[in-house]
C-alpha positions as CSV (number, residue, x, y, z in Angstrom):
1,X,12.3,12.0,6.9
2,X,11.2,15.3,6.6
3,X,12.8,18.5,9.0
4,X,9.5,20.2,9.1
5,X,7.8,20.6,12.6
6,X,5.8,18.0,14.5
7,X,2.1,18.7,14.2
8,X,2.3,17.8,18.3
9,X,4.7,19.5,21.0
10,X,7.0,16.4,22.0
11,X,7.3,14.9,25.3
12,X,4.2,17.6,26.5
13,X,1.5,16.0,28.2
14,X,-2.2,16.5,27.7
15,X,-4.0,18.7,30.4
16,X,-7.2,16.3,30.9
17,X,-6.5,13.2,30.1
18,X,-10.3,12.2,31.0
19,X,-11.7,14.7,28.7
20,X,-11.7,14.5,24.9
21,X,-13.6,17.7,23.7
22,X,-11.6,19.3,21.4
23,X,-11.8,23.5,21.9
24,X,-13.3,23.2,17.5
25,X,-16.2,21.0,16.7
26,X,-15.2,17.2,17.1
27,X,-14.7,15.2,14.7
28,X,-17.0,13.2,13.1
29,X,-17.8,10.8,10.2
30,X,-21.6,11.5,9.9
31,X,-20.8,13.7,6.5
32,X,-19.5,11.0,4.7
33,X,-22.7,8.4,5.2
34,X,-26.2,9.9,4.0
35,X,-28.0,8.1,6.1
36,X,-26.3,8.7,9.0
37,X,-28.7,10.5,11.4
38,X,-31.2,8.0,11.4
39,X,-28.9,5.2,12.3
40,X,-26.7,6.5,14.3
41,X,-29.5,7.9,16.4
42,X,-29.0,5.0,19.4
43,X,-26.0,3.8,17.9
44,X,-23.8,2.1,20.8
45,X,-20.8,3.4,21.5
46,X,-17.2,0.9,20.0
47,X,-14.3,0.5,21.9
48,X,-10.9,1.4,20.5
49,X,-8.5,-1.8,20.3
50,X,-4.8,-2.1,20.5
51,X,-3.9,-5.4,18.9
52,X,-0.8,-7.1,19.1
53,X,-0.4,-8.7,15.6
54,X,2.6,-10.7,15.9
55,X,4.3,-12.6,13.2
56,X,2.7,-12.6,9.4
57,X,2.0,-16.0,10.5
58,X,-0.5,-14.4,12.3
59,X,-3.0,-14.7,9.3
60,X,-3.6,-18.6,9.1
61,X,-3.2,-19.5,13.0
62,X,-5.4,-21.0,15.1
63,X,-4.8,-19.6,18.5
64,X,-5.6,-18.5,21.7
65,X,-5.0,-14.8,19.8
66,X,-7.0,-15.1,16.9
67,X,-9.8,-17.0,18.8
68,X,-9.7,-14.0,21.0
69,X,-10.0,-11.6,17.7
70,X,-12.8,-13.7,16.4
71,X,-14.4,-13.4,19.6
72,X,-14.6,-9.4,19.5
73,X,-15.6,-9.6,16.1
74,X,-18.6,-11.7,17.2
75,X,-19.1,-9.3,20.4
76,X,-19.1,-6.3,19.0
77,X,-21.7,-4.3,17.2
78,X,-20.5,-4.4,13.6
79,X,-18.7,-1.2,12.8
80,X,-19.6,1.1,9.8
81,X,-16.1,1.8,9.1
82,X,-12.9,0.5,10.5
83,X,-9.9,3.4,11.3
84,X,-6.6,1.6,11.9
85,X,-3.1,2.8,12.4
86,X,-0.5,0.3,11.6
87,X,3.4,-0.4,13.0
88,X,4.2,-1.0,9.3
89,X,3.1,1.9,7.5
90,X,5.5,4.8,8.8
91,X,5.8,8.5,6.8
92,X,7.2,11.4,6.8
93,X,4.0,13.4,7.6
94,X,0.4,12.1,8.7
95,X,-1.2,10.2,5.6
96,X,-4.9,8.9,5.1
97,X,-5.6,6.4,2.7
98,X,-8.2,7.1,0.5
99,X,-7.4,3.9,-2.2
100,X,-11.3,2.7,-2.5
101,X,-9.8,-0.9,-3.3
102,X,-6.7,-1.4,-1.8
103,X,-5.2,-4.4,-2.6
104,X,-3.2,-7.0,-0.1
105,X,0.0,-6.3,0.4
106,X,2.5,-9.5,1.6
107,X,5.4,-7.1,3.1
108,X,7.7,-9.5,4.3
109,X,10.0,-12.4,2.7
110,X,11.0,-15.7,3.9
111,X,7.5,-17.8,4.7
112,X,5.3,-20.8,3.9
113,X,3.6,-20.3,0.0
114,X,0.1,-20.7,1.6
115,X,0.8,-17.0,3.4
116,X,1.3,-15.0,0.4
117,X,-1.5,-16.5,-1.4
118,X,-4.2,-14.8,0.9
119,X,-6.1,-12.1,0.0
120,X,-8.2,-9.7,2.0
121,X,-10.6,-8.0,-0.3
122,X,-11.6,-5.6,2.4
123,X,-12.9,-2.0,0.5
124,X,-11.5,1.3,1.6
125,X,-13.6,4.4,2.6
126,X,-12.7,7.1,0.4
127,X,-15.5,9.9,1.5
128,X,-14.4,9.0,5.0
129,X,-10.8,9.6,4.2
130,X,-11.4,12.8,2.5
131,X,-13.4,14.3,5.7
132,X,-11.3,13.2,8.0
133,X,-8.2,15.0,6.2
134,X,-10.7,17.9,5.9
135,X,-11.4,18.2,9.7
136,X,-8.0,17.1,10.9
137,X,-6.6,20.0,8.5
138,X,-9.1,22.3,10.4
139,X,-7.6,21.1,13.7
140,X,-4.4,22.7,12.5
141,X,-3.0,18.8,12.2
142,X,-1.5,18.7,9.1
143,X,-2.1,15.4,7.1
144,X,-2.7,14.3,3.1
145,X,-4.1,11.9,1.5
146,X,-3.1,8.8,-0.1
147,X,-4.6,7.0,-2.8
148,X,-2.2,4.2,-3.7
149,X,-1.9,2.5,-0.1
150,X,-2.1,-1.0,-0.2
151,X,-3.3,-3.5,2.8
152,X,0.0,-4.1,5.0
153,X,0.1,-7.1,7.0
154,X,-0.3,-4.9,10.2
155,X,-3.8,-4.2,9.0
156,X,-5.1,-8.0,6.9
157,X,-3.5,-10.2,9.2
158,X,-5.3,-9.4,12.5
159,X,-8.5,-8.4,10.7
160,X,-8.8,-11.6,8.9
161,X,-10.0,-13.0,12.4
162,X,-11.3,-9.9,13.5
163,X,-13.7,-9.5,10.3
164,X,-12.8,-12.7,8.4
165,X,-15.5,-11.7,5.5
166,X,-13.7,-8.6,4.9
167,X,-16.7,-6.8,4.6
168,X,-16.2,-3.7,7.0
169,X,-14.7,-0.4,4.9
170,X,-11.0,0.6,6.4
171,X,-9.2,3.8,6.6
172,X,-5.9,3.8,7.5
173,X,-3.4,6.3,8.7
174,X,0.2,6.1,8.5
175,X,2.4,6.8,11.8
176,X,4.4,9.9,11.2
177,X,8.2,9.1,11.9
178,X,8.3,12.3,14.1
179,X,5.7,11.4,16.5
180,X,6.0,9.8,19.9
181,X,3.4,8.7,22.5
182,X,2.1,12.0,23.2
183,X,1.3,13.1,19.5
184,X,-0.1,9.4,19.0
185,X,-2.5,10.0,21.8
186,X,-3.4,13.9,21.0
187,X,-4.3,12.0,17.4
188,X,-6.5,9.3,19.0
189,X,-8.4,11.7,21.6
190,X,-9.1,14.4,18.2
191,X,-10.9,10.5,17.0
192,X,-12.6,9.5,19.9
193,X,-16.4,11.0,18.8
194,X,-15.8,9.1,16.2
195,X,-16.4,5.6,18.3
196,X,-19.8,7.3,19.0
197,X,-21.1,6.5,14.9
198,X,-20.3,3.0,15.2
199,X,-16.4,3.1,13.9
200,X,-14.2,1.3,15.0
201,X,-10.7,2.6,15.8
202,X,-7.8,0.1,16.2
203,X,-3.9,0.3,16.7
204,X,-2.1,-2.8,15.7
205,X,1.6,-3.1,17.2
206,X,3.1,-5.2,19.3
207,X,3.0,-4.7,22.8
208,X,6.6,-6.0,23.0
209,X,9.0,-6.3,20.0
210,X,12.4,-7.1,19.3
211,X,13.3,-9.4,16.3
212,X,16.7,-9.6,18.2
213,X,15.3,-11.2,21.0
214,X,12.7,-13.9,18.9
215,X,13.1,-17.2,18.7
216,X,10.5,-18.9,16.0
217,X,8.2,-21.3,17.4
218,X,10.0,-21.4,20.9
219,X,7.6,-22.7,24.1
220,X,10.2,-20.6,25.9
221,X,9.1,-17.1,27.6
222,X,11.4,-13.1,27.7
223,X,11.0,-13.0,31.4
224,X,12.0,-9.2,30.9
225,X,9.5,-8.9,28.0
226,X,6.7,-10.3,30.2
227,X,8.1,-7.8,33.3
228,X,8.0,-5.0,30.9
229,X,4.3,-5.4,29.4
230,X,3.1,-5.9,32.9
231,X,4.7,-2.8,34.0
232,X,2.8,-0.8,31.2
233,X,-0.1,-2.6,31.7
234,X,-0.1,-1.5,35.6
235,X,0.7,2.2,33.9
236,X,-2.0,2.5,31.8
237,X,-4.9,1.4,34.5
238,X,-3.1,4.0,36.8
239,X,-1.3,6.2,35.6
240,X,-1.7,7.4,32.0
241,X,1.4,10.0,32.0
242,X,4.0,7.5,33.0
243,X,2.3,5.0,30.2
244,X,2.9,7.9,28.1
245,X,6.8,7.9,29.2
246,X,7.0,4.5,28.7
247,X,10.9,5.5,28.1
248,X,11.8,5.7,31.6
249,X,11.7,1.9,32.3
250,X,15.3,1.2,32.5
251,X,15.3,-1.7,30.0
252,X,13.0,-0.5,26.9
253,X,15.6,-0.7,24.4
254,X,15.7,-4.4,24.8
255,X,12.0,-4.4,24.4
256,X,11.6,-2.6,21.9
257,X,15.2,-1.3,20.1
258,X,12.6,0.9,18.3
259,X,9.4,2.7,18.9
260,X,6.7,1.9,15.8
261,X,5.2,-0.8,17.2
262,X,4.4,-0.5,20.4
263,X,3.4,3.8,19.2
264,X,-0.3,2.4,17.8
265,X,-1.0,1.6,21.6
266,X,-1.1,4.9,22.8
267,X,-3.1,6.1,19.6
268,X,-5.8,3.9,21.1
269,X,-5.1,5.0,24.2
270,X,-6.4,8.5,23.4
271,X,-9.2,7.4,22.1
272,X,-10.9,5.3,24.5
273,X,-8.8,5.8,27.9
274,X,-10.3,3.1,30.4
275,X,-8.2,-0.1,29.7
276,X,-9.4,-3.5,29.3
277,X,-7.1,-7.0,29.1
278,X,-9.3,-8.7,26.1
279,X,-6.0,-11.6,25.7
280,X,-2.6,-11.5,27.1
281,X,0.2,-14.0,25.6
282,X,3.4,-14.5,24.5
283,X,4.6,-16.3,21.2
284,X,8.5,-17.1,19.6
285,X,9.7,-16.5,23.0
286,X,9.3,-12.7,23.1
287,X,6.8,-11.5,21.0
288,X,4.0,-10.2,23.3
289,X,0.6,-10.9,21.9
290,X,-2.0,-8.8,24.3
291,X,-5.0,-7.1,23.2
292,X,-6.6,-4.1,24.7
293,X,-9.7,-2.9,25.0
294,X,-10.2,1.0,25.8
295,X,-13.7,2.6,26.6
């Protein structure tokens, strides 16, 4: 972990959390498609998503979360690019990945055969990488790219229903171990024009998370996982700073004994602001399994 200084003033909240312009130009994605102006003309504007992606096992179920993620696929207009933050890929400073043909990465142990057999031969967007480093850098948020970053299961799993032809080019960006909600939202708001040119921004997490606390393929239910997520829930729709100090619920560490996955939420937070419940669940007891829709 590095000792340099956060790009983002910790535990400092955002003056207008209902306004996105950025004092600089925003930040767009037009300069990395030629053909841009024309159809992006009457583009319709995406949502950013905060998925819950569970267990690897994720990948090749059939359930009321991934028929939920194959129903936004099939909703949606189909994005021109993908931008993704993931709970698995953490670093000591923001990263971009700018691999043009990341392979699929099976980071985790212990499972069926079938699961590390899948592939998901989804491209990467390297021109759309290298602006947004550009632009970010111009911000004064210091980033770099990264050309050898594989697929993590934070990013295949849930986009295997969401996109199951893998034909949508991805970017993702690594969660810096010094951020916390408030730099993860500051990063999604400097994004959010970016839903404007048909992209798609996404944070896959976990709205709750504690390996501790799982029990595999349990009909049982955390009651004080399920109080917890509706308490954010209720934050985000009305309060935005206390969502933000999602800390001061007096039994988080039980929820989540560490930050990354539930972080990715407030990245999409920033970007869209007005929440939507797209699928709320629970799976191996306390795993929460909600999706969010933010416009």
């Amino acid at each position: 972990m590095t000792n340099s200084k956060p790009a983002y003033p910790s535990r400092r909240y955002p003056d207008n959390y209902h306004n996105h312009t950025a004092a600089t130009i925003p930040i767009t994605g037009v300069v990395a498609w030629e053909d841009a102006p024309a159809s992006l003309a009457n583009a319709a504007r995406l949502p950013s998503l905060f998925i819950s992606h569970g267990a690897p096992t994720l990948a090749i179920e059939q359930s009321a979360t991934t028929s939920a993620l194959a129903r936004i696929g099939y909703n949606l207009p189909k994005p021109r690019a993908i931008i993704i933050m993931s709970a698995h890929w953490q670093s000591a400073k923001l990263e971009i990945s700018s691999n043009p043909q990341p392979k699929t990465w099976h980071d985790f142990s212990g499972f069926d055969p079938e699961l590390y057999e899948l592939q998901y031969p989804a491209v990467g967007h390297a021109l759309l990488a290298e602006s947004l480093a550009q632009q970010l850098t111009a911000h004064g948020i210091a980033c770099s790219l990264n050309p050898m970053r594989v697929w993590d299961h934070g990013v295949w799993a849930p986009l295997r229903h969401l996109y199951p032809q893998a034909d949508v080019p991805i970017v993702q960006i690594s969660l810096p171990q010094h951020y916390d909600s408030v730099a993860c939202y500051q990063l999604g708001a400097q994004l959010a024009k970016l839903r404007e040119q048909q992209i798609l921004i996404i944070g896959s997490g976990n709205i709750t998370h504690n390996m501790q606390a799982m029990r595999w393929q349990a009909d049982s239910i955390d009651e004080r996982a399920k109080d917890f997520k509706l308490w954010l829930l209720q934050q985000l729709k009305t309060d935005i700073p206390s969502a933000l100090d999602w800390q001061q619920y007096p039994d988080h560490k039980n929820i989540h004994p560490s930050a990354e996955h539930l972080l990715p939420l407030f990245f999409a937070l920033g970007a869209g602001q007005r929440v939507s419940v797209v699928h709320q669940s629970m799976a191996h007891h306390s795993l929460g399994m909600d999706i969010y829709r933010f416009d």
